[in-house]
VOTI-892897 format. One record per residue: residue in three letters; z, y negated, x negated of N, C-alpha, C in turn. Coordinates in steps of 0.2 Angstrom, whole numbers, plus 5000, padded with zeros to 4 digits. Each point is the difference from the previous one (the first is absolute). Layout:
<rs>
ALAZYXZYXZYX...
</rs>
This chain:
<rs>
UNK485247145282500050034994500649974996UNK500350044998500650004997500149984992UNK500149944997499849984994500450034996UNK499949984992500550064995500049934995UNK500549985001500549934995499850034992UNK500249974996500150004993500450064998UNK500749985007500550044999499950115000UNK499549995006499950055001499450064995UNK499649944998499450024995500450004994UNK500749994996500150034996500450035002UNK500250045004500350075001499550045002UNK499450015002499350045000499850004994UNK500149954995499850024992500550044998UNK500749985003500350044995500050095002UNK500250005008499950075003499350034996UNK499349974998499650044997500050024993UNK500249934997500350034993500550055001UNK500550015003500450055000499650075001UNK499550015006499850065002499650024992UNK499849964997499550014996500550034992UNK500549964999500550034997500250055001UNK500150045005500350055003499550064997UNK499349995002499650044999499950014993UNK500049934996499850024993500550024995UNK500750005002500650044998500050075004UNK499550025004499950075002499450034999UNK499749964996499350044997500450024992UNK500549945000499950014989500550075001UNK500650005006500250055000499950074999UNK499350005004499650075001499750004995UNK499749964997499550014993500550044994UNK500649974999500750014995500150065001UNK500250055008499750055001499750064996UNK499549975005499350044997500250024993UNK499949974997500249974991500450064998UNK500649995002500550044997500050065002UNK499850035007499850065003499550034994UNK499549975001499650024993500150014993UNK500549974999500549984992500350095001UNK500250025004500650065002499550045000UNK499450015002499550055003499750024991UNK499949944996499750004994500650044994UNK500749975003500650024995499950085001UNK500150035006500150075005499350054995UNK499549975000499450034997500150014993UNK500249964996500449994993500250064998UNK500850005004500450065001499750074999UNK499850005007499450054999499750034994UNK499549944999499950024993500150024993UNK500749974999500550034996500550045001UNK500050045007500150065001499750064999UNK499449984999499550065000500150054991UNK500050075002500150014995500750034996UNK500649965006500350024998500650095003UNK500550024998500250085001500449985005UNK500050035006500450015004500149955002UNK499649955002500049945002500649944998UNK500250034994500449954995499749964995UNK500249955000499649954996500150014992UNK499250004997500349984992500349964996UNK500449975001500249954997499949925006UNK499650005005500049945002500449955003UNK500950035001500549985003500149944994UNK500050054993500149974993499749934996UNK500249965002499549934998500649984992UNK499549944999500349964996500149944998UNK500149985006500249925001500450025008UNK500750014999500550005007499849925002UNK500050025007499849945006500849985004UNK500149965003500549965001500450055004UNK500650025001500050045006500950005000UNK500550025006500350005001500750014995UNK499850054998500350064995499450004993UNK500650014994499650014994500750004996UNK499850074998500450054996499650034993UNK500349994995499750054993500350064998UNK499650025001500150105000499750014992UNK500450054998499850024994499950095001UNK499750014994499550085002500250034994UNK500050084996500150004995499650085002UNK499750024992499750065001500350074997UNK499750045002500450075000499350054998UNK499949994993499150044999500150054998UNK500550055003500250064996499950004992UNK499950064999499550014993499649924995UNK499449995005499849934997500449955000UNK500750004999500349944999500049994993UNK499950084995500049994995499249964996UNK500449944995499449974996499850014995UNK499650075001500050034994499549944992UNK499949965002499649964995500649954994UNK500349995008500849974995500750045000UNK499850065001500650065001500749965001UNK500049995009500349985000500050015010UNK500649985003499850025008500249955004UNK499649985004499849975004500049995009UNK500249925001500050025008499849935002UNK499749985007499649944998500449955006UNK500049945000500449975007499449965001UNK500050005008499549965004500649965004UNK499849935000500249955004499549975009UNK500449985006499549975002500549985007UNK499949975005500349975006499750065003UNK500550005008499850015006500449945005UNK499249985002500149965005499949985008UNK500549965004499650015006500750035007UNK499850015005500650015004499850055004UNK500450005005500050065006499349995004UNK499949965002499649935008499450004992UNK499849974996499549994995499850084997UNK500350035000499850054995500149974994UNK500050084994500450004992499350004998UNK500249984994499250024993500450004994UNK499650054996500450014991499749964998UNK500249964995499549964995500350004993UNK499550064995500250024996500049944994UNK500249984994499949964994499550014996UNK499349995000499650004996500450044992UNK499650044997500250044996499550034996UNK499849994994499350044998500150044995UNK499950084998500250034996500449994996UNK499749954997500449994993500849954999UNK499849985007500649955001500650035005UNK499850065001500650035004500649994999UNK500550015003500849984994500150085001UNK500350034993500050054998500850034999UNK500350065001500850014998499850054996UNK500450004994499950054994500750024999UNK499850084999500550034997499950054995UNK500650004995499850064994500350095004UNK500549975005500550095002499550015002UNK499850085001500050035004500050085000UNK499950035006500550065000499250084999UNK500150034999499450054999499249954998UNK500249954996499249944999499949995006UNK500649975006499749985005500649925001UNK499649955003500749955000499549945004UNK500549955002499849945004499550055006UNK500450045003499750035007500549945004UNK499949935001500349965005500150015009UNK500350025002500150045008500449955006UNK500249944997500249975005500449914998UNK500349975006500349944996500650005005UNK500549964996500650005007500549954994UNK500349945004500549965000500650034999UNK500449984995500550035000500649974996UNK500449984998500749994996499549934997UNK499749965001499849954997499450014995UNK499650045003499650034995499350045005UNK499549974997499550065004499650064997UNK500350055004499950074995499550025001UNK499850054997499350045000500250064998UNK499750065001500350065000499250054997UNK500150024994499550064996500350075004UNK499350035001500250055004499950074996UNK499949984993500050054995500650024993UNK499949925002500850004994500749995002UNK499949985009500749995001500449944998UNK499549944999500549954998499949945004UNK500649985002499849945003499949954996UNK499749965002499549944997500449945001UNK500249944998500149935001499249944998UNK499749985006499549985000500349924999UNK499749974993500149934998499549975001UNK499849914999499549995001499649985005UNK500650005007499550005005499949925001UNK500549985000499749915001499549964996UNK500150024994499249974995499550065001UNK500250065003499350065000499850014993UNK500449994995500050054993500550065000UNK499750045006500550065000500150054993UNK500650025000500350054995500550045005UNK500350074995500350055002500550004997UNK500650025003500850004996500450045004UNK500050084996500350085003500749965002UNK500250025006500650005003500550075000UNK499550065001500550055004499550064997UNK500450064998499450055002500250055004UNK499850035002500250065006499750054999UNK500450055000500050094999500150025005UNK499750085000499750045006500950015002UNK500150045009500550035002500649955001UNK500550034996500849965000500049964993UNK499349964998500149994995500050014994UNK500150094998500350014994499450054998UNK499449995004499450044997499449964996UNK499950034995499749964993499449985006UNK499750025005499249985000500249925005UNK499549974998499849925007500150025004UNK500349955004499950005006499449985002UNK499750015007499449985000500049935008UNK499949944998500249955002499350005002UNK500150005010499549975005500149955005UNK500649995000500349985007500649944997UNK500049945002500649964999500349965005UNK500450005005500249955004501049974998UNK500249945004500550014998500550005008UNK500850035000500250015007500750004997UNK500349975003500849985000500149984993UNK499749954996500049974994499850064994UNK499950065002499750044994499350025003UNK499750004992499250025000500050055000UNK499750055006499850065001499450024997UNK499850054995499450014997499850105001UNK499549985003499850085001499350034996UNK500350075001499250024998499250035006UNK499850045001499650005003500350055009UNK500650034997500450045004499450095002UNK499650014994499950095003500350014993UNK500150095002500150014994499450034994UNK500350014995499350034995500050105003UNK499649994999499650095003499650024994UNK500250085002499550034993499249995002UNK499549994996499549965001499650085004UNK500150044996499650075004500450015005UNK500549985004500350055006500449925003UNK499949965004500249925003500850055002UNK500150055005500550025004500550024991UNK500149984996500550044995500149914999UNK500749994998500349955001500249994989UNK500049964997500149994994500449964998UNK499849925004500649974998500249955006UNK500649955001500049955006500049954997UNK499949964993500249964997499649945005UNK499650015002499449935006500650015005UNK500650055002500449975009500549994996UNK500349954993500549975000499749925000UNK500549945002500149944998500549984997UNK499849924997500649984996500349945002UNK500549985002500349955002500449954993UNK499649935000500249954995500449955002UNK500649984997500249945002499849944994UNK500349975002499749934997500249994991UNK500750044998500150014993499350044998UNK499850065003499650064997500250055001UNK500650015004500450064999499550065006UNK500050074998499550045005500450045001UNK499750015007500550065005499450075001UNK500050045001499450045000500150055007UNK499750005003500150015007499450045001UNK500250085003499450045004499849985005UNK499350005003500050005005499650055003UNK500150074999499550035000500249995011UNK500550015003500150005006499649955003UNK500049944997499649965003499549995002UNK499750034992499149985000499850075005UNK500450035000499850095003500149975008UNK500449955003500249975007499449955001UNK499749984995499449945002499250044999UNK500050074997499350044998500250035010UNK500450045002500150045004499949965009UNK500049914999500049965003499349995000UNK499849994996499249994997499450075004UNK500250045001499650095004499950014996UNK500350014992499850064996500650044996UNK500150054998500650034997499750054992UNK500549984995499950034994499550085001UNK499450004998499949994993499449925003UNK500149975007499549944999500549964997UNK499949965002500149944996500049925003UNK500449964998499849924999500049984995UNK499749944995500449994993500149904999UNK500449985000500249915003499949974994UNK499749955000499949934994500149945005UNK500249995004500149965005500749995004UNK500750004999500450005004500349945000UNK500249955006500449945002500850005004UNK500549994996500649995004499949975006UNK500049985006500149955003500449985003UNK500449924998500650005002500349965008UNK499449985000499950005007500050055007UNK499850034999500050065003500750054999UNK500050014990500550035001499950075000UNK499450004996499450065000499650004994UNK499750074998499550034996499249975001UNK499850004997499249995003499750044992UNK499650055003499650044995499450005004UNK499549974993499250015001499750084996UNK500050035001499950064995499349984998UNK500050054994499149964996499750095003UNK500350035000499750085001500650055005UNK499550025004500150065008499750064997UNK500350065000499750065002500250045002UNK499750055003500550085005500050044996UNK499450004992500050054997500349994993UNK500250034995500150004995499849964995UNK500349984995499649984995499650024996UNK499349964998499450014996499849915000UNK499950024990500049934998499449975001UNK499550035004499449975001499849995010UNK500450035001499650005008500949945001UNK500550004997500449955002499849914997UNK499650014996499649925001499650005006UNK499950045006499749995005500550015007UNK500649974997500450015005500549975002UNK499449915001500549955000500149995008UNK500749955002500150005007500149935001UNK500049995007500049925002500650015004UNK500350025002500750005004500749954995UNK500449975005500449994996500650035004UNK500850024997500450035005500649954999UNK500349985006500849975000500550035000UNK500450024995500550045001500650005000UNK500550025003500849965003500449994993UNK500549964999500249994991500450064999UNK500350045005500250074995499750065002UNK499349985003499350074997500350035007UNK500449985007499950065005499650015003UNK499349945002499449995002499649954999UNK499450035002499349955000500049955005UNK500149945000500149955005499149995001UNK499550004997499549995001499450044994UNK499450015005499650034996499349965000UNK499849944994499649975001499350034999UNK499650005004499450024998499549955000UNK499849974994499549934999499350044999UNK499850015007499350044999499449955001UNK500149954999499449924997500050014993UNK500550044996499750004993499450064998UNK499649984996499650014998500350084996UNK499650065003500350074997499650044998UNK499650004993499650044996500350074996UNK500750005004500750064998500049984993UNK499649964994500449994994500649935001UNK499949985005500449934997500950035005UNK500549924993500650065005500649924996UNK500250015004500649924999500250024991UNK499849934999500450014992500749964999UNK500049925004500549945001500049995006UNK500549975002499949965007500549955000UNK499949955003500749954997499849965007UNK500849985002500049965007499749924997UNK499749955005499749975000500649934999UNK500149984999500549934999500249985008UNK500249985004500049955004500050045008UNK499850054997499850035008500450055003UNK500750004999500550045003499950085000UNK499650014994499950074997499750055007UNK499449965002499650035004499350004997UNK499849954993499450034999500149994994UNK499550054996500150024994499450014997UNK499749994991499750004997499850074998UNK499550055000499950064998499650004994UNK500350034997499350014994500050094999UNK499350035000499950075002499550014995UNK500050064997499650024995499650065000UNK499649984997499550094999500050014993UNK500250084997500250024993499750065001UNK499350004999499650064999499450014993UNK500850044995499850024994499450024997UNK499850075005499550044998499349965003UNK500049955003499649955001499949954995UNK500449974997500349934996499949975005UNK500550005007499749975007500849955003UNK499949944996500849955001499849955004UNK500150015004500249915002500649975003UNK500049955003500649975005500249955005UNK500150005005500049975006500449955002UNK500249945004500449965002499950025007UNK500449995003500249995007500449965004UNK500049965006500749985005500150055004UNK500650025002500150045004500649975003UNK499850015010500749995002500550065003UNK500449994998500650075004500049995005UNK500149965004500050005007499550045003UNK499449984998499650055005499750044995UNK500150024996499550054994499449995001UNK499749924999499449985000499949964994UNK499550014998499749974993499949915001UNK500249994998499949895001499549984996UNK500050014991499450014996499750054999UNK499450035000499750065001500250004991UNK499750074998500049994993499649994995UNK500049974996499549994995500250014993UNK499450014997500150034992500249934995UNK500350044995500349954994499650014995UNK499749964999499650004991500450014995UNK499650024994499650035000500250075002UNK499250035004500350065005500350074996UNK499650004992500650074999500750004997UNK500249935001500750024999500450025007UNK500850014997500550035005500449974999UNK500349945005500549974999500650035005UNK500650014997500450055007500649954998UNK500449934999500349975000500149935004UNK500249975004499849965003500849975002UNK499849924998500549955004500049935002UNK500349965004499949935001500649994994UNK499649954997500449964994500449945005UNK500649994997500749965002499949934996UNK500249975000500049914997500450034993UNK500450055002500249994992500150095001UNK500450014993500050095001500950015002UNK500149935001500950025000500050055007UNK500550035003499950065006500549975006
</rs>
């Protein structure tokens, strides 16, 4: 019989102790497991829950938190409203447009979340104006960087705006420019939808249809929506038709006059070296002011810098399409070599009092949606201006 020394009975201790180790770092394993499997099974049911309920499987608001969580990317985006008519306040006779502040956070591999600034009616930050054109003013349509200044554009009065106040958040307004229909030299506004900047001037467009006699779409009235205006950094405006163009990007689109496209969304991109238009509205048939709030579209087009072709025809068909909603802003995402981009898309249905407004990620590479979209509170406003805020406003 083979004895077992001192020496050898502490290595039979120890070989136990280890197996015994071994097992009880592979029970706590599984247990920690179990644990979070069922953590995930409980969060997934949550979700759920909080989906119920909601249109088109888009979320109400529950992408929109308010407390941003730690995340790769964190960017502040500013928002500005566009409440047609209701901008006026008639208790202080005076017009009005409302700025909403908030982050987008978070990466490619992680996914994005908006996280809006807590804001309670009364504490909204407010932009007041006395102009306005036919009793209508502060219709705010859009934001864009520009000469050392960050402008806003009224899309009733035709005036660009210089927005102060962004670093303290006591925002005010200070008219920079105003802009008339055509070549300039017609008494009515311009009607400001669209702002990007491209070879050091600020390109600013209108909706590019034209106006139609309301009884008869096929009888043509005016083209003042297919011109743009080209700004340099003094102030000085160039006034440029583009009826060819917008008629080269609607005819690229599958529809031809008396349909229609109409753009609150259009991006230089200098990368590319390319157009990129989100149109807010698609149609084959003619205009009519009521069935055309039902005539939003989710495409966006890349078009070549001197309008010979459509390099791509994006169809983002994961967005949510109840035909009212239709691009208002979209602005490229900071960091990301102008492949993803922030969406914001609206619904403007008068004969309803029926407004709301949507955020989105979208990548252009593959016309797929990165952040589904979700509603912006409060849900009957219309916000159609949107930007990531700079460390300062210099350009």
């Amino acid at each position: 019989m083979k004895r077992v020394g001192a020496r050898d009975q502490r290595q039979v201790s120890r070989s136990r102790w280890f197996r015994f180790t071994v097992f009880g770092i592979f029970l706590a394993v599984t247990l920690v497991s179990m644990s979070l499997f069922e953590a995930v099974d409980e969060a997934k049911d949550e979700d759920i829950k909080e989906g119920l309920g909601s249109r088109d499987g888009r979320s109400a608001g529950s992408e929109i938190e308010e407390k941003p969580a730690l995340k790769s990317l964190s960017m502040k985006i500013l928002m500005v409203t566009d409440m047609d008519e209701r901008s006026y306040d008639e208790a202080n006779r005076r017009w009005i447009a409302k700025i909403q502040t908030g982050n987008l956070t978070g990466s490619e591999e992680e996914g994005f979340k908006v996280f809006l600034e807590p804001q309670g009616e009364e504490d909204l930050n407010v932009l007041v104006s006395d102009v306005a054109v036919d009793k209508r003013g502060m219709e705010l349509s859009e934001f864009e960087y520009f000469a050392g200044k960050l402008l806003t554009g009224d899309d009733h009065t035709g005036i660009l705006y210089e927005l102060n106040g962004v670093e303290t958040g006591e925002y005010s307004l200070k008219k920079w420019l105003e802009l008339k229909d055509l070549d300039g030299t017609a008494p009515s506004a311009f009607k400001i939808e669209w702002m990007t900047v491209k070879d050091g001037k600020l390109i600013v467009g209108s909706h590019g249809r034209e106006t139609t006699d309301p009884q008869d779409s096929s009888k043509v009235k005016g083209k003042e929506r297919m011109w743009v205006k080209e700004v340099d950094e003094d102030g000085n405006v160039t006034h440029v038709d583009w009826t060819d163009r917008y008629d080269k990007i609607r005819e690229a689109a599958g529809t031809s006059f008396p349909g229609y496209l109409m753009h609150e969304a259009v991006l230089w991109d200098e990368q590319r070296r390319a157009w990129l238009f989100f149109p807010r509205r698609f149609s084959e048939t003619g205009y009519d002011g009521d069935d055309n709030e039902l005539k939003g579209w989710n495409h966006a087009l890349i078009v070549s810098e001197g309008f010979d072709k459509v390099l791509e025809d994006l169809d983002f068909k994961d967005l949510s399409s109840g035909g009212a909603e239709g691009f208002s802003s979209v602005k490229f995402i900071p960091g990301t070599d102008n492949r993803l981009v922030l969406a914001l898309r609206s619904v403007e249905r008068n004969s309803l009092a029926d407004f709301k407004t949507f955020l989105s990620v979208l990548d252009l590479r593959k016309a797929k949606v990165i952040l589904p979209e979700s509603a912006v509170p409060p849900l009957d406003d219309k916000y159609e201006g949107l930007v990531f805020l700079r460390a300062s406003t210099a350009d």
